[in-house]
C-alpha positions as CSV (number, residue, x, y, z in Angstrom):
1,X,-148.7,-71.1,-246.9
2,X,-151.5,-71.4,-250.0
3,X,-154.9,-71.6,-248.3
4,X,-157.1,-73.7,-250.2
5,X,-160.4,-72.6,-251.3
6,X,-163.4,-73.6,-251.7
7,X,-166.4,-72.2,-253.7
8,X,-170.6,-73.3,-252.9
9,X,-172.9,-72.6,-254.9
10,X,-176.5,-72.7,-253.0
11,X,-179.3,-73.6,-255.1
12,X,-182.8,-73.9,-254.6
13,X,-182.9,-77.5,-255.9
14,X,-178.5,-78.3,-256.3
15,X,-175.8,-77.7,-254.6
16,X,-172.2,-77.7,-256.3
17,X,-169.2,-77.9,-254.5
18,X,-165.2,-77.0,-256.3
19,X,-161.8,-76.0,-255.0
20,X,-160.0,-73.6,-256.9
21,X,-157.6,-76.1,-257.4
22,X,-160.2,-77.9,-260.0
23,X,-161.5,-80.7,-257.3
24,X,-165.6,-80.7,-257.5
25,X,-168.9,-81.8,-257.0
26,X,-172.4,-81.1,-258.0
27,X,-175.8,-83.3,-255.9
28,X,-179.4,-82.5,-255.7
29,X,-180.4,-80.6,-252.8
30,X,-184.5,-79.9,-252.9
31,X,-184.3,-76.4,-250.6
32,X,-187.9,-75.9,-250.7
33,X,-188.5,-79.5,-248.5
34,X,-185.8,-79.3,-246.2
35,X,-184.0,-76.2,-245.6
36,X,-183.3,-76.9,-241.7
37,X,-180.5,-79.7,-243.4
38,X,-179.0,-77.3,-245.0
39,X,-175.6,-77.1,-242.5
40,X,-175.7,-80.9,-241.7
41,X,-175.7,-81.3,-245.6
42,X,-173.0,-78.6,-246.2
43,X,-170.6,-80.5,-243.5
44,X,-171.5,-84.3,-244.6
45,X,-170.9,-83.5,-248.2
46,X,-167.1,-81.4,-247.9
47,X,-165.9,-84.0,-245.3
48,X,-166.6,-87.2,-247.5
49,X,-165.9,-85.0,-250.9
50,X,-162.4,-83.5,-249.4
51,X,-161.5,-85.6,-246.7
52,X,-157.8,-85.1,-247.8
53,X,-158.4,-80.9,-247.1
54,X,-156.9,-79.4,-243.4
55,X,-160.7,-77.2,-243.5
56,X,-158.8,-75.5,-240.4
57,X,-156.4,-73.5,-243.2
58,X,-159.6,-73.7,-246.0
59,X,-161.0,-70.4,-246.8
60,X,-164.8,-70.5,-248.2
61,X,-165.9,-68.7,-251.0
62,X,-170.1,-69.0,-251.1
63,X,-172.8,-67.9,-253.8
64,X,-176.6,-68.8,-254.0
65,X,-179.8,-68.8,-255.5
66,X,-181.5,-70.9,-252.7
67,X,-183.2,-67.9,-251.3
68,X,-185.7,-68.0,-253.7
69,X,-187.2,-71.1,-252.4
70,X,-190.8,-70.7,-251.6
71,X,-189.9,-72.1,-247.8
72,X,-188.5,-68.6,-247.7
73,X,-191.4,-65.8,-246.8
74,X,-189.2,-63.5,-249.1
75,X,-185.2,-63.6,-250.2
76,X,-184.1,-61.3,-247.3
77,X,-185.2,-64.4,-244.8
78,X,-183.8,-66.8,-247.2
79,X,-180.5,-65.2,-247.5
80,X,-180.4,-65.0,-243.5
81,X,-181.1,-68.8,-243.5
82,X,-178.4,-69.4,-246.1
83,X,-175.8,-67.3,-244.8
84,X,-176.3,-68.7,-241.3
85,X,-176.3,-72.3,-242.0
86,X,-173.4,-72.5,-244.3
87,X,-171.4,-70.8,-241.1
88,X,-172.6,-73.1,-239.2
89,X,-171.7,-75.7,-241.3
90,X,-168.1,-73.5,-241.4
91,X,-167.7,-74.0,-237.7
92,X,-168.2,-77.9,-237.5
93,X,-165.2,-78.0,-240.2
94,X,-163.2,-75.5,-238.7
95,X,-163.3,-73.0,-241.6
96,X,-163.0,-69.0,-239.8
97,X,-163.3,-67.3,-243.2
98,X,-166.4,-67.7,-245.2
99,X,-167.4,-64.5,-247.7
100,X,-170.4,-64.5,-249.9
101,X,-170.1,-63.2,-253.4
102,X,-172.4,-60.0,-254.6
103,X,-173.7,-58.7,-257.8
104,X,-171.3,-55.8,-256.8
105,X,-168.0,-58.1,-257.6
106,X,-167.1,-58.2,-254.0
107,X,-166.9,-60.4,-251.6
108,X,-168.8,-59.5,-248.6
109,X,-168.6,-61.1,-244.4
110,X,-171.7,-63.2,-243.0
111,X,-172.8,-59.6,-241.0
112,X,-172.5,-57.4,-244.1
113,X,-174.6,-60.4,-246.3
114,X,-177.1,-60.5,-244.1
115,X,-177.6,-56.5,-244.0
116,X,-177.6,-55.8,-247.3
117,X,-179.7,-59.4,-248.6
118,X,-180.6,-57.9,-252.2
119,X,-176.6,-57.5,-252.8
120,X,-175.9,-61.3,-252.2
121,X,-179.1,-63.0,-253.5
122,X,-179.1,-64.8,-257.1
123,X,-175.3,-63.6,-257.6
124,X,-174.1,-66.6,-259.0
125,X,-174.8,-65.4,-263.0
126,X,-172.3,-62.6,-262.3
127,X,-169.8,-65.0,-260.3
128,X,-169.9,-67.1,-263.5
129,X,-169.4,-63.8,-266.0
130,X,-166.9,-62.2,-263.9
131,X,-164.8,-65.6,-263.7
132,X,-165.1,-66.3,-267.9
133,X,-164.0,-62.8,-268.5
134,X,-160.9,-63.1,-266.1
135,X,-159.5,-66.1,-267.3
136,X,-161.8,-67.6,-270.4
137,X,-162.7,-64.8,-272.6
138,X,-162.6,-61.1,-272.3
139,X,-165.0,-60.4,-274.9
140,X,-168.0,-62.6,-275.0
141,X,-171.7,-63.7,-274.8
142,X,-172.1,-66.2,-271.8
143,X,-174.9,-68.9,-272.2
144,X,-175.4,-70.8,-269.2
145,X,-178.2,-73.3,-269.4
146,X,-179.3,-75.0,-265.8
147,X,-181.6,-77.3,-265.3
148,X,-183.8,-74.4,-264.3
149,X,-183.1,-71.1,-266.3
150,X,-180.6,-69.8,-269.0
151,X,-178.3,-66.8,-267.8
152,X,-177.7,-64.8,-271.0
153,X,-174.4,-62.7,-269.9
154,X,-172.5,-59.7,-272.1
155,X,-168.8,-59.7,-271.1
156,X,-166.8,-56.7,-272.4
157,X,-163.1,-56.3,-271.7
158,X,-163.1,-58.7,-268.9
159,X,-166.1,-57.0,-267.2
160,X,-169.6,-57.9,-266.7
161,X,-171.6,-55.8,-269.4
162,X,-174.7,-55.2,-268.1
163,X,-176.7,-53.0,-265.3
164,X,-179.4,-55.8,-264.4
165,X,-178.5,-56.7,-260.8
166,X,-182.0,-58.2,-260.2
167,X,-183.7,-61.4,-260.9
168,X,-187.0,-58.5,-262.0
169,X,-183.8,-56.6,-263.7
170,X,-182.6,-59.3,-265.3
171,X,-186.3,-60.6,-266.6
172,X,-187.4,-57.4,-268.0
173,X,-183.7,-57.6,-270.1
174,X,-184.3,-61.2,-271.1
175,X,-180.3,-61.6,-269.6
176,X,-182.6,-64.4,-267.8
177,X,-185.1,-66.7,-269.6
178,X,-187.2,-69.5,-267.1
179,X,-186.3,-72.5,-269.8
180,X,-183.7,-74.6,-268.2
181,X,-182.6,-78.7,-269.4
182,X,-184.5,-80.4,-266.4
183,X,-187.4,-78.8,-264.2
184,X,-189.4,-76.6,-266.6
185,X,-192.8,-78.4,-267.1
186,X,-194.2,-79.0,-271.0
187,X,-197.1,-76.9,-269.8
188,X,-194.9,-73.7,-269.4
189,X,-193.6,-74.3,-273.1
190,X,-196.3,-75.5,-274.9
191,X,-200.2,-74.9,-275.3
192,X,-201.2,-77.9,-277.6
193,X,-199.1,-80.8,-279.1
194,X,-199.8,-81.8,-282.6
195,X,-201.4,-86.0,-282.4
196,X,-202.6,-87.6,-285.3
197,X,-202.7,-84.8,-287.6
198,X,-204.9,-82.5,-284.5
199,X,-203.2,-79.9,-282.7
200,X,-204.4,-80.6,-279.0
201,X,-204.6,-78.6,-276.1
202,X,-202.0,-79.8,-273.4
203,X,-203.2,-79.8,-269.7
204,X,-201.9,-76.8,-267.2
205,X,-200.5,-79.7,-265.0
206,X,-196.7,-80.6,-264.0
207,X,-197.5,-84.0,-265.6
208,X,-194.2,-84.2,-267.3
209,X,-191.0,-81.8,-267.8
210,X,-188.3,-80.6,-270.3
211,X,-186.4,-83.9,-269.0
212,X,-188.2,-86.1,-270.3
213,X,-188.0,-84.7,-273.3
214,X,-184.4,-84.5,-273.7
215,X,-184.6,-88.1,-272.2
216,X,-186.9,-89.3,-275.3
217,X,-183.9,-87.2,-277.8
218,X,-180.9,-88.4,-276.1
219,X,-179.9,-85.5,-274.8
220,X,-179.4,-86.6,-271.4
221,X,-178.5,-90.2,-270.6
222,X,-181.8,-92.6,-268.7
223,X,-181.4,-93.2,-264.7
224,X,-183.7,-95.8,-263.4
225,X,-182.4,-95.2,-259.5
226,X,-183.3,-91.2,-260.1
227,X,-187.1,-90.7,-259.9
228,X,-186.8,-86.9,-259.3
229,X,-189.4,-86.6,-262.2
230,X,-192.8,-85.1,-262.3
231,X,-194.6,-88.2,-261.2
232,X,-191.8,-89.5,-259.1
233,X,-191.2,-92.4,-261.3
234,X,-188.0,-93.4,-262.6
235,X,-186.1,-90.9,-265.2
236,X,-186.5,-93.7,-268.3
237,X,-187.7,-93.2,-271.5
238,X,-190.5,-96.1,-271.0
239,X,-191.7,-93.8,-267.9
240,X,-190.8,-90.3,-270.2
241,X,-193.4,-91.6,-272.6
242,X,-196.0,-92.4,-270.4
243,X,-195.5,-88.5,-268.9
244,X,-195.4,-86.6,-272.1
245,X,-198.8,-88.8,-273.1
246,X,-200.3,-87.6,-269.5
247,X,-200.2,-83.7,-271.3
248,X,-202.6,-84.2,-274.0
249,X,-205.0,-86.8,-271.6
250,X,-203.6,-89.8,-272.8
251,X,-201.3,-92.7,-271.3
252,X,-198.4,-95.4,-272.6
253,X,-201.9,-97.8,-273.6
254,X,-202.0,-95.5,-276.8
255,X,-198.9,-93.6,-277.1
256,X,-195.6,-95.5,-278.0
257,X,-192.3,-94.1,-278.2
258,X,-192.2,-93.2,-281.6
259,X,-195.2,-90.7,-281.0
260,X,-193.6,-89.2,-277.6
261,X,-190.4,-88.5,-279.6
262,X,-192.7,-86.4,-281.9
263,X,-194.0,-85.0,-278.6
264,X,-190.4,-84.5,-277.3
265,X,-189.2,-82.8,-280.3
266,X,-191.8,-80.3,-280.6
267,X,-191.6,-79.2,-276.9
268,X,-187.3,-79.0,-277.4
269,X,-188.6,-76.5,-280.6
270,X,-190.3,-74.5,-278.5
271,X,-187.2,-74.6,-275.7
272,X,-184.7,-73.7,-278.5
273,X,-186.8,-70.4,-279.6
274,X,-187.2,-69.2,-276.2
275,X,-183.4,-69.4,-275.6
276,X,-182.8,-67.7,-279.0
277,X,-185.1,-64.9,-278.6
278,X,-183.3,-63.6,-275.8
279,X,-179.6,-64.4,-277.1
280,X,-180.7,-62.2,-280.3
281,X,-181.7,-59.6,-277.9
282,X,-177.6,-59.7,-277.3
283,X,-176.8,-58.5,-280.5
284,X,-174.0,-60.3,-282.0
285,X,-171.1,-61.6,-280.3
286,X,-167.4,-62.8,-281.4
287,X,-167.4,-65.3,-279.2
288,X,-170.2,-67.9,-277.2
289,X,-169.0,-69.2,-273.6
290,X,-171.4,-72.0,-273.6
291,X,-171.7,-73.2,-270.2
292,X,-174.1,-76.0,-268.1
293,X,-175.5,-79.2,-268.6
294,X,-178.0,-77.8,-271.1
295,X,-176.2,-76.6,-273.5
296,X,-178.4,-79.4,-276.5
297,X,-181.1,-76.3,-276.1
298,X,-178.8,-73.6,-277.3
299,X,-178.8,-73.0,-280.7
300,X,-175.7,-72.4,-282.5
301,X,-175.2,-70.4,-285.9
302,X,-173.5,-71.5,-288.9
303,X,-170.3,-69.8,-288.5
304,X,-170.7,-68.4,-284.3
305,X,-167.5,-69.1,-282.9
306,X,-167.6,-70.9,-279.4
307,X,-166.2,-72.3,-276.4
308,X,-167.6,-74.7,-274.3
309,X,-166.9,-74.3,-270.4
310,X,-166.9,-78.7,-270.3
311,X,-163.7,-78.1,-272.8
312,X,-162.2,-75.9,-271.2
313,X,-162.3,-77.2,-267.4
314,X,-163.3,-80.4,-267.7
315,X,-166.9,-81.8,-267.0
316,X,-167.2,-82.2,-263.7
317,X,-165.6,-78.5,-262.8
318,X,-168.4,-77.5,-265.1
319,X,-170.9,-79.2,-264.1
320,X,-170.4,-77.1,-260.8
321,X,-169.1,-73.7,-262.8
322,X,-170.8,-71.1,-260.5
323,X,-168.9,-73.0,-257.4
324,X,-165.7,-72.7,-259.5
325,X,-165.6,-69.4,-260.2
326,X,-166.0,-68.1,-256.5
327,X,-163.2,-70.1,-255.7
328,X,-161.2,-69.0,-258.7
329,X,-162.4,-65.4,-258.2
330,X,-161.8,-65.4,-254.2
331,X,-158.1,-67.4,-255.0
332,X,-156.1,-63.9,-256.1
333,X,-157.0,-62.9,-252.6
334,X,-155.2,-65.6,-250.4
335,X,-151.2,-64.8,-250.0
């Protein structure tokens, strides 16, 4: 009998959901505010996402970054918490095998995860490589572009190409870059903004983020029911317009939309660079996997050939990619 599988990936602010079978889901999930929900949320959201799956024949195939959340005193506690609540949340489906993916390859049990927390912590960049250079491209430069941070990736005859096993390794290699599509504040990007011919000093505040920005450009669609912004306000341009004014000390009274596109473009500039910087750190590449809901702040050379993960799997599968491959990489396993 084929087992079905399922891949998590644990974020510190999403959680994606996908079978192997191509079934999936992606929903915020703000670890830092309540990690104690973490199982209850785990179990609500499989049961009313695959309430056609018998869980009791299921295997689980888990990933995370969630650790990282400043509720954790350091990853080794988060890890712990992670590992123990998606068991738990395991147990209430009636799911006995659950594994969690390393930066070795391997899949590893609940006992040996939470021994050896520096193996399973922030492993779903090399979940994602290892998966594209199994089955999308053998030879290529990954580009995956969160909401959070862009995951740079070398792939070299189906394998992962690079040492960095580490967030710290992985910084110091510029492999990751803190400029993702959604959560990065203007003030991490930018130090003035250019207003009426004056370049102005913005404020060291999380008065507005990349979002609104891609908001103002169209690079992401308006949600008036979503007011996961910076000033909890609804995720319109109107409302983008008023944040981006908030950096340089003004408000909407004085700044229009016309101006905060201006505003908007010069922060996605800046964005754009950071991503490119590090991608030309890569040396050049055959192929680009471009991967995440991003993907406007990658720049793409005249002449790069690329692939585009939403092509190739459909959106919502990549929408929740890191999920995907776990389940894909964990599938050969099953009889």
């Amino acid at each position: 009998m084929n087992q079905t599988v399922l891949g998590i990936d644990i974020g510190g602010a999403n959680l994606k959901y996908a079978t192997a079978c191509g079934a999936a889901m992606a929903r915020d999930f703000p670890m830092w505010l309540k990690p104690e929900q973490l199982a209850q949320t785990l179990t609500t959201d499989l049961r009313d996402r695959f309430p056609e799956l018998d869980f009791t024949s299921a295997v689980m195939a888990v990933t995370m970054t969630g650790e990282l959340a400043d509720c954790f005193l350091d990853r080794g506690i988060g890890v712990d918490h992670i590992v123990r609540h998606t068991c738990q949340a395991a147990e209430a489906l009636g799911i006995d095998d659950v594994a969690f993916y390393g930066v070795d390859g391997f899949f590893h049990t609940a006992e040996q995860a939470c021994q050896n927390p520096d193996l399973i912590a922030a492993a779903n960049w090399h979940a994602l490589a290892n998966f594209v250079g199994q089955e999308i491209a053998p030879n290529a430069l990954l580009i995956d572009i969160g909401s959070t941070t862009t995951d740079i990736i070398p792939v070299l005859e189906k394998q992962v190409a690079t040492n960095a096993r580490t967030d710290y390794d992985r910084l110091c290699q510029s492999t990751l870059v803190y400029v993702g599509c959604r959560r990065t504040p203007v003030c991490s990007l930018v130090t003035c903004l250019d207003y009426n011919g004056t370049s102005t000093s913005v404020m060291n505040e999380v008065f507005a983020t990349i979002d609104d920005a891609m908001l103002l450009l169209g690079h992401t669609e308006e949600n008036g029911d979503d007011c996961c912004t910076a000033d909890n306000q609804p995720r319109t341009r109107v409302m983008a317009a008023n944040r981006l004014a908030r950096m340089i000390g003004l408000d909407r009274r004085s700044i229009g939309i016309g101006q905060a596109e201006e505003f908007a473009q010069q922060i996605i500039t800046v964005a754009r660079q950071r991503i490119s910087m590090a991608i030309n750190q890569r040396g050049k590449h055959d192929t680009w996997v471009l991967s995440g809901h991003g993907e406007p702040l990658a720049e793409i050379p005249k002449g790069q050939h690329h692939l585009r993960l939403a092509d190739q799997l459909g959106h919502e599968v990549a929408r929740s990619a890191p999920a995907y491959a776990v389940a894909r990489l964990r599938a050969p396993l099953q009889p």
